[in-house]
N, C-alpha and C positions, 0 to 999 in steps of 0.2 A: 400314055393315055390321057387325053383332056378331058376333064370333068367338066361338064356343064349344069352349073346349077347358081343360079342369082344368091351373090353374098354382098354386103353392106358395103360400103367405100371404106366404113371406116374398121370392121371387120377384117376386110384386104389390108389395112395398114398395119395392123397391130398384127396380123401372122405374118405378113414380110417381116416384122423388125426381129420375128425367133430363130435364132442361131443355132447349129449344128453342134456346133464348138466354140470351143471358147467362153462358154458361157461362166456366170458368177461362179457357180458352187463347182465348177473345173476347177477354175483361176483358185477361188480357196484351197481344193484341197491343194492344186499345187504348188503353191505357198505354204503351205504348211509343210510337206513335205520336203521342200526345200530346207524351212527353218530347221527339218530334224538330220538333215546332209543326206536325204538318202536322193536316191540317183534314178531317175527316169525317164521315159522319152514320151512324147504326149501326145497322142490321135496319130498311133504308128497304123496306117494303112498295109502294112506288109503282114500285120497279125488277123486272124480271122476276126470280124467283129469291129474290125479299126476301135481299140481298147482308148478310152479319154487319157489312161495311166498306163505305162507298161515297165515294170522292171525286167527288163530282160536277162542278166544273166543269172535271175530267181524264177525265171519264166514263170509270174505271175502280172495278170490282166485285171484291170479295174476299169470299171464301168461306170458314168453316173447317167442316172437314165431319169428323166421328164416324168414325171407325174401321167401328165394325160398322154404324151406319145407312148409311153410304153405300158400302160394300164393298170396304174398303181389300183388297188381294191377295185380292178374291172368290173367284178359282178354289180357292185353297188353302183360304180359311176357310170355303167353304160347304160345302167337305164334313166340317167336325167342327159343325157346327149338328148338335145329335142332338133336342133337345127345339122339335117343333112344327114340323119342317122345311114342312108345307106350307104354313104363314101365312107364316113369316120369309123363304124364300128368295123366293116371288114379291112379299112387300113389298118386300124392299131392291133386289132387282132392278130392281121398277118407280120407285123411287129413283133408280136409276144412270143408266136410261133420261132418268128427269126433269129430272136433273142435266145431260145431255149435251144434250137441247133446249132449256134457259136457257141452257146455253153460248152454241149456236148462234144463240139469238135475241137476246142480247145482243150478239156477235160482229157479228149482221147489221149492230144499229142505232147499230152504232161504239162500242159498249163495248171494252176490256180487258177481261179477266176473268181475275182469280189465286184457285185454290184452295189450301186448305193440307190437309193433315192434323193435327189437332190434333196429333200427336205431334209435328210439323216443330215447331209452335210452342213446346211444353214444352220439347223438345230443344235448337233453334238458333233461338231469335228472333230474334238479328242478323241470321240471314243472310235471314228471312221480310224484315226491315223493310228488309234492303239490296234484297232483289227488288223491294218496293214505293218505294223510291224510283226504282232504275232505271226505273223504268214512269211516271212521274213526269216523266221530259224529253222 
């Protein structure tokens, strides 16, 4: 579906340059992970959710999710969305929903499943990598 709705040039440049994957706080944790030897495969499409982290044979799933795509403190930030509010809140919305049934479907089929907040990871990556070993025994 095309949206039509007038956005800035320069608006348009600075959301083409947002990445799916691969992003910093990816790349961190998985370097950090790396430096601890443990073992994992990254934005595995074969697991529900396409996980940014996946240990597989722990069948646990890590997530690190966008601030505003996935609705970090939604109640508060969706009421300062001023520009476009009728595409963006029912996008990230149906986001959060989306989010919540790969939990669950995950969860079902004996996953773990840890999200982060990118900011957790900028912030406190030890304590991201100490939660991810914990999960681990």
């Amino acid at each position: 579906m095309a949206y039509k709705f007038k956005v800035s040039a320069k608006r348009s440049d600075l959301m083409r340059k947002i990445r799916s994957d691969r992003t910093t706080p990816e790349i961190l944790l998985q370097k950090a992970l790396r430096k601890e030897k443990i073992k994992f495969k990254e934005n595995c499409v074969a697991i529900t959710g396409k996980p940014d982290v996946v240990l597989i044979n722990k069948k646990i799933a890590v997530f690190v999710d966008g601030e505003f795509w996935h609705g970090y403190r939604w109640k508060q930030k969706k009421k300062k969305i001023k520009d476009n509010r009728d595409y963006w809140i029912p996008k990230i919305e149906r986001t959060i929903v989306r989010d919540r049934k790969n939990n669950r479907q995950l969860k079902r089929a004996g996953w773990k499943v840890i999200r982060f907040w990118q900011h957790q990871i900028i912030e406190d990556l030890p304590k991201c990598i100490q939660r991810i070993k914990k999960n681990l025994k």
